[in-house]
C-alpha positions as CSV (number, residue, x, y, z in Angstrom):
1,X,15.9,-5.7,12.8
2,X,16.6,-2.3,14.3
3,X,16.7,-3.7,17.7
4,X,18.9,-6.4,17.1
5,X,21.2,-4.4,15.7
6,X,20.8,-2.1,18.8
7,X,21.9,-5.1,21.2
8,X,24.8,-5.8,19.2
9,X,26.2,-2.7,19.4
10,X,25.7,-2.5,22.9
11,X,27.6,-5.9,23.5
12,X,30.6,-5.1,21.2
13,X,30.5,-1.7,23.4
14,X,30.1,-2.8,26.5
15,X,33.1,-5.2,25.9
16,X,35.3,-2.3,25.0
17,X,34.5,-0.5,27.7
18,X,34.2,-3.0,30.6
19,X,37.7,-3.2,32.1
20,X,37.5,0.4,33.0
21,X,35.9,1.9,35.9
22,X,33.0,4.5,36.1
23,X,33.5,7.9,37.9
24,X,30.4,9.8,38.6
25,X,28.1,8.2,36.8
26,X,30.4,8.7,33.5
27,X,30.4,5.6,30.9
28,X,33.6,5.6,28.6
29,X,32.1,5.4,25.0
30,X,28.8,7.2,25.9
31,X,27.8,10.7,25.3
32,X,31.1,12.9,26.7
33,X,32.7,9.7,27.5
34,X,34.9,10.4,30.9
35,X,33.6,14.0,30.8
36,X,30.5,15.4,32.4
37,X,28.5,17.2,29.2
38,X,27.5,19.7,31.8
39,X,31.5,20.9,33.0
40,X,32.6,20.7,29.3
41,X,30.1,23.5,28.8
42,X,30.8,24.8,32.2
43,X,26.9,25.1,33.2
44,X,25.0,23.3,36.0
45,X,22.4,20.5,35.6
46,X,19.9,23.2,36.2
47,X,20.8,25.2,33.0
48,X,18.2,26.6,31.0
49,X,17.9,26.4,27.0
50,X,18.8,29.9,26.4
51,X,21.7,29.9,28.7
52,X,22.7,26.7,27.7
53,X,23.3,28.0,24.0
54,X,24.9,31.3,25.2
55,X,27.1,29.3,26.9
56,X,27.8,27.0,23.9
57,X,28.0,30.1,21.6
58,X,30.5,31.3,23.8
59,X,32.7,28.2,23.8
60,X,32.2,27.8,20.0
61,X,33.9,31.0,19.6
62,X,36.7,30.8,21.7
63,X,38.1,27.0,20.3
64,X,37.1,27.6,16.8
65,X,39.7,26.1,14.3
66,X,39.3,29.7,12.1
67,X,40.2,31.3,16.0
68,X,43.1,28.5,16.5
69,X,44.3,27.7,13.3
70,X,47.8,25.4,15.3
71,X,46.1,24.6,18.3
72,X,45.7,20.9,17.7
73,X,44.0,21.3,21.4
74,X,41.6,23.4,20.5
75,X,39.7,21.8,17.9
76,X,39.4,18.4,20.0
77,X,38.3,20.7,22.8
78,X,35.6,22.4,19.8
79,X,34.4,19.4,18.9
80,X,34.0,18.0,22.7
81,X,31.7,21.6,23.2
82,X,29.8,20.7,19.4
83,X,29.2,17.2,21.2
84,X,28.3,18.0,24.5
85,X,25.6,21.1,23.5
86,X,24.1,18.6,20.5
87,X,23.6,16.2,23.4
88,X,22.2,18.4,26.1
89,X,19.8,20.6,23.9
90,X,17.5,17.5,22.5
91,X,15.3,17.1,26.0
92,X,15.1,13.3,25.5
93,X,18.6,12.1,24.9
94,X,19.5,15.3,27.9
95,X,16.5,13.2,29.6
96,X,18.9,9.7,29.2
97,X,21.7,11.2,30.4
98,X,20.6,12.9,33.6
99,X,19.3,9.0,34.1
100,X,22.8,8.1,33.4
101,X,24.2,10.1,36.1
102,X,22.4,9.4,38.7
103,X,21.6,5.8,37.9
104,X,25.3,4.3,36.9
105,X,25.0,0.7,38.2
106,X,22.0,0.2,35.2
107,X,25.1,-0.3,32.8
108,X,23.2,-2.3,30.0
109,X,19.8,-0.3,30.3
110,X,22.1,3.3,29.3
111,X,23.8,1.6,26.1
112,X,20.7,-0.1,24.7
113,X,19.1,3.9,25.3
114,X,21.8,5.6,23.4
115,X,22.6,3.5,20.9
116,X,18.9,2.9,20.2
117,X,18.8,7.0,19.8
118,X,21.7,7.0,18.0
119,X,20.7,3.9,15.3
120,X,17.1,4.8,15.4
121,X,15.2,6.4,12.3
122,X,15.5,10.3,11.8
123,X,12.4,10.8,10.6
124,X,8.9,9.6,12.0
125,X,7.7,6.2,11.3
126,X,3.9,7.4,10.5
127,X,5.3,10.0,7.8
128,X,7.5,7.4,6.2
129,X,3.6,5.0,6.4
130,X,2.1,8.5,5.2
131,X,4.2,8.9,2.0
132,X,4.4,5.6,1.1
133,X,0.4,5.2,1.0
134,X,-0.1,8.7,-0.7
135,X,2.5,7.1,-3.7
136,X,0.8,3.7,-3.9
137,X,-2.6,5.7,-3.9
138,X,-1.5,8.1,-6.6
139,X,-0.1,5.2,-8.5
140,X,-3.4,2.9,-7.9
141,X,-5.4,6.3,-9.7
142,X,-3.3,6.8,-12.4
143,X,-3.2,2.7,-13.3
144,X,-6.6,2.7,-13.1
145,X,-6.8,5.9,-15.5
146,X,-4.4,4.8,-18.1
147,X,-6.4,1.3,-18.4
148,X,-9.5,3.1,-18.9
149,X,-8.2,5.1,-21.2
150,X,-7.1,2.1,-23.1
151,X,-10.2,0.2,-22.5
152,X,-11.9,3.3,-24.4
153,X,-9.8,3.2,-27.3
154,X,-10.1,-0.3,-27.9
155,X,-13.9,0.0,-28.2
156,X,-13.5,3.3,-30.8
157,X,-11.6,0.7,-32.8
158,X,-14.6,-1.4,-32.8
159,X,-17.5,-1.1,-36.1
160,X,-20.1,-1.8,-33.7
161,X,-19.5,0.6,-31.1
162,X,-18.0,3.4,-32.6
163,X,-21.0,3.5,-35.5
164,X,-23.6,3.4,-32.2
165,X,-21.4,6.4,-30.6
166,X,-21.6,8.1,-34.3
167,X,-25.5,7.9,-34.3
168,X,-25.3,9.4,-31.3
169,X,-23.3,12.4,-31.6
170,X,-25.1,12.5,-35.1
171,X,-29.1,13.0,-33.2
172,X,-27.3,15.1,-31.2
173,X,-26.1,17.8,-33.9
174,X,-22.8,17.2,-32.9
175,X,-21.1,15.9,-36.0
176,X,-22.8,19.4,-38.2
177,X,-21.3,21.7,-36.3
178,X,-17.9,20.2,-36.9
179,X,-18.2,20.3,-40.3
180,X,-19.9,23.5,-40.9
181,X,-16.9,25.6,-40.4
182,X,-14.0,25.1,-43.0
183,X,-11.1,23.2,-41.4
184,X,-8.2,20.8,-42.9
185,X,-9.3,17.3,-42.3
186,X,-7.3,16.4,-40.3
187,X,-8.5,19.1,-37.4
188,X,-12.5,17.8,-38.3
189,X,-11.2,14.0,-37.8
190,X,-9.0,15.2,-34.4
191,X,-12.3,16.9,-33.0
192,X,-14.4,13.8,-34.2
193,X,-12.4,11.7,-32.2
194,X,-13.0,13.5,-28.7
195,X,-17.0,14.0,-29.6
196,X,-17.1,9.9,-30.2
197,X,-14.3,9.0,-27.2
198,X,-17.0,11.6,-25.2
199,X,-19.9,9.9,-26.0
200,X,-18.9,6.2,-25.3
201,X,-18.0,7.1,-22.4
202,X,-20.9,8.5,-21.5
203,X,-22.9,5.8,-23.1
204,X,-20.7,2.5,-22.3
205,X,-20.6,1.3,-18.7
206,X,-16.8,-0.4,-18.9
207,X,-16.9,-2.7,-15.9
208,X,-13.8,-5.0,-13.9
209,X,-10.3,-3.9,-13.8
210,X,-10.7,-1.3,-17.0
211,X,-13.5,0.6,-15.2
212,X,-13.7,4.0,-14.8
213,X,-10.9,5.7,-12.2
214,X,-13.0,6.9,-9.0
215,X,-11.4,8.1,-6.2
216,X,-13.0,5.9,-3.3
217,X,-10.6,3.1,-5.2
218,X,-7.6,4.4,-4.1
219,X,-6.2,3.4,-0.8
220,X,-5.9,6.6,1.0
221,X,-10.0,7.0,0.9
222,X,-10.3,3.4,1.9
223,X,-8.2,3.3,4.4
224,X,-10.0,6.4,5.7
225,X,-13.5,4.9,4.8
226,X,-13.0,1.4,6.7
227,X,-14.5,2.5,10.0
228,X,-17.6,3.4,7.5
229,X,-17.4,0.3,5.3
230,X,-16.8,-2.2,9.1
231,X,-20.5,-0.6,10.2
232,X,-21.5,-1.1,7.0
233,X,-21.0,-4.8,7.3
234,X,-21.8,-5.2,10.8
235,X,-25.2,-3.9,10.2
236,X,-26.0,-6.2,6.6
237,X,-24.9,-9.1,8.8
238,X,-27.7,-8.3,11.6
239,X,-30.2,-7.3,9.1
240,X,-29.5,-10.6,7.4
241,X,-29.9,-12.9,10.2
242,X,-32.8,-11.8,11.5
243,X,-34.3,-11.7,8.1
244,X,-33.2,-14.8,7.1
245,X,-32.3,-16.6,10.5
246,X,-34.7,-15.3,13.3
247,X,-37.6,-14.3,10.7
248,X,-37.2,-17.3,8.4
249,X,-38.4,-14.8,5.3
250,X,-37.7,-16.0,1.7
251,X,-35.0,-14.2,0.2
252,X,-35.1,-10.9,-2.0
253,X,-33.7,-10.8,-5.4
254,X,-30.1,-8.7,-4.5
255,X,-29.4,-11.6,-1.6
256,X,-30.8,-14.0,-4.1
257,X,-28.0,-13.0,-6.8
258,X,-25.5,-12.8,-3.8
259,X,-25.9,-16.5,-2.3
260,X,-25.5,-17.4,-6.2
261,X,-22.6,-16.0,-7.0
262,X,-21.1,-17.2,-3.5
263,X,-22.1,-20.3,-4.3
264,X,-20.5,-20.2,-7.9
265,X,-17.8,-18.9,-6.2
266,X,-17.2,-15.9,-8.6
267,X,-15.9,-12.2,-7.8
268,X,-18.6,-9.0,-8.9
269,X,-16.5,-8.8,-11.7
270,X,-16.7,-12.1,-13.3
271,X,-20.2,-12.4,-12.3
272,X,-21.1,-9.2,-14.3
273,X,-19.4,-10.5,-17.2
274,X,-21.5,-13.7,-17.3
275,X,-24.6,-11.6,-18.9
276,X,-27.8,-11.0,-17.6
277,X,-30.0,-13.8,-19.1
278,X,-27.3,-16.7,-17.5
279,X,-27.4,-14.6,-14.3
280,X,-31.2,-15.0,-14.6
281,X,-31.1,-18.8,-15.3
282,X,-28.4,-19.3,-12.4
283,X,-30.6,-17.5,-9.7
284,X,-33.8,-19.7,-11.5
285,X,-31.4,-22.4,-10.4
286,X,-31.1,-21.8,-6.4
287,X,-27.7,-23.0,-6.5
288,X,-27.7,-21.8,-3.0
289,X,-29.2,-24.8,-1.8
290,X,-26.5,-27.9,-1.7
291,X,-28.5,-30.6,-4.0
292,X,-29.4,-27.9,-6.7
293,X,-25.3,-27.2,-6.6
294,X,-24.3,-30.8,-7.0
295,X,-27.2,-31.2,-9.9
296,X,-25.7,-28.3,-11.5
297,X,-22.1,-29.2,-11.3
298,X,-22.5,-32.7,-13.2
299,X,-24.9,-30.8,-15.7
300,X,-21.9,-28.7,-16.4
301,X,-19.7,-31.3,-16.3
302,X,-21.8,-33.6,-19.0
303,X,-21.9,-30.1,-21.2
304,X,-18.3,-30.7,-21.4
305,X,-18.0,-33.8,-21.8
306,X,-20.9,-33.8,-25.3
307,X,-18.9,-30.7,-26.6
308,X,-15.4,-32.4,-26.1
309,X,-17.1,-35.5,-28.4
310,X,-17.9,-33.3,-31.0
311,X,-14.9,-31.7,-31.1
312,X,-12.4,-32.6,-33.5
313,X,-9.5,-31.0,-31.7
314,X,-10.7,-33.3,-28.9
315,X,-10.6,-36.6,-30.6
316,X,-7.6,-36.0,-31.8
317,X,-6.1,-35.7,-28.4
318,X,-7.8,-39.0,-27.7
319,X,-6.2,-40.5,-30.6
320,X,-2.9,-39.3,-29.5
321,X,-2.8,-40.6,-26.0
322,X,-4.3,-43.8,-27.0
323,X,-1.7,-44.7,-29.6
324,X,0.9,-43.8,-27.4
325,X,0.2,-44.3,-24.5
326,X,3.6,-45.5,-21.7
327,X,4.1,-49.3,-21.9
328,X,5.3,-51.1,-18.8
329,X,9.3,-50.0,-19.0
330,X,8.6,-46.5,-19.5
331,X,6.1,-46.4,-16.4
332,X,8.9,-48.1,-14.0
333,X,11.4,-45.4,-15.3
């Protein structure tokens, strides 16, 4: 982690440094190092922004390598002023090392606070968060998009729903004004295509992981919408217990289908693609209720069991792992 790697650095610095003494508050290593920041720029502690970049400016100009192009002195000396401004200009690390000077015994406390400026992130946690949920979000909505999309095609390749989708578009007048004006075929058929891709899905409710894109799916909006979708929740669970619990009311249809397919233990999509006259025959059941549940698992169980025996694939299985079956030897190997 970032911190470790903080404390580390500290250590290996603070070793390299600790056989020296500090003057003034001054930390070899740190900042301007033996140097006060403030007499390298020749200002007081008091300095203000503006005069502390007129007085930088100033400096700049005076030990620029262009200004001293053999003075080997003078750039070290420009890049001691480049230091000492970039330090006391940001008001947090100038913040540190005011602390600095007037605290020097907290030796530990000033490297963990400038190497943990130094090592820390440029840029703000919550925008890095930001973008990275805006990408996933724009990804989730496209995803969702091209799957419909795909879902759509595969039912245009189908007889039974494309011929449904032609009737359609065929009550509708939609197919004779295609053909009335003169077009190469291939123009009529192109055209055909959108009206029937149009109409199915307009007509076919595509449900599960190929459903239609919709923008409270993506998780920017429901991120956004939780504090909505926590009251949400909060207030079904009092209305259901003291419907249910404090009222002792028999259940309605919608909590009727929920307890079932809780008790199935299916998701909304699977239970959707049961059909409706199973859902109907499961919520007949009141699998809800323990016994009814148990009754109903070793009815399913016996189902399979009867279709296994009269299937051929099945007993052939059976055949297999009767004739051979592991002797003795090759169970103790």
């Amino acid at each position: 982690s970032i911190d470790a790697m903080i404390w580390v650095s500290v250590f290996i610095a603070f070793i390299a440094v600790s056989s020296s003494s500090e003057d003034e508050g001054l930390i070899g290593g740190l900042y301007c190092g033996r140097e006060n920041c403030y007499d390298v720029l020749g200002v007081d502690r008091d300095v203000t922004k503006a005069e502390l970049g007129k007085a930088y400016r100033k400096l700049a100009r005076k030990y620029h390598p262009d200004r001293n192009k053999d003075g080997k002195e003078a750039e070290e000396r420009f890049l001691q002023v480049a230091n000492a401004y970039e330090i006391l200009k940001d008001e947090d690390a100038r913040r540190d090392y005011d602390y600095m000077l007037d605290n020097p015994e907290e030796y530990y406390s000033h490297y963990y606070r400038y190497y943990r400026r130094r090592m820390a992130p440029k840029v703000d946690v919550r925008v890095v968060i930001a973008g990275v949920v805006t990408v996933v979000s724009i990804f989730q909505y496209l995803h969702r998009a091209w799957r419909y999309r795909d879902a759509v095609r595969y039912l245009l390749e189908q007889p039974k729903y494309r011929n449904k989708a032609y009737e359609v578009a065929a009550s509708r007048g939609l197919m004779d004004n295609i053909r009335r004006r003169k077009r190469p075929k291939e123009e009529i058929k192109s055209e055909e295509e959108v009206i029937l891709r149009e109409i199915l899905e307009e007509t076919v409710d595509i449900k599960g992981g190929y459903s239609k894109p919709s923008l409270t799916d993506v998780l920017w909006v429901q991120i956004l919408l939780s504090p909505y979708y926590a009251f949400k929740y909060f207030q079904w669970v009092v209305v259901w217990y003291w419907k249910y619990r404090v009222k002792g009311l028999e259940y309605e249809d919608e909590d009727r289908t929920y307890l079932t397919r809780k008790a199935l233990k299916l998701t909304r999509t699977q239970w959707e693609s049961v059909g409706m006259d199973k859902q109907v025959d499961y919520v007949k059941k009141r699998l809800w209720i323990a016994e009814n549940q148990t009754a109903f698992v070793k009815e399913q169980e016996e189902e399979a069991r009867v279709k296994n025996a009269s299937s051929s694939k099945f007993r052939r299985y059976r055949r297999f792992m009767k004739n051979y079956e592991p002797g003795p030897v090759m169970e103790a190997e």
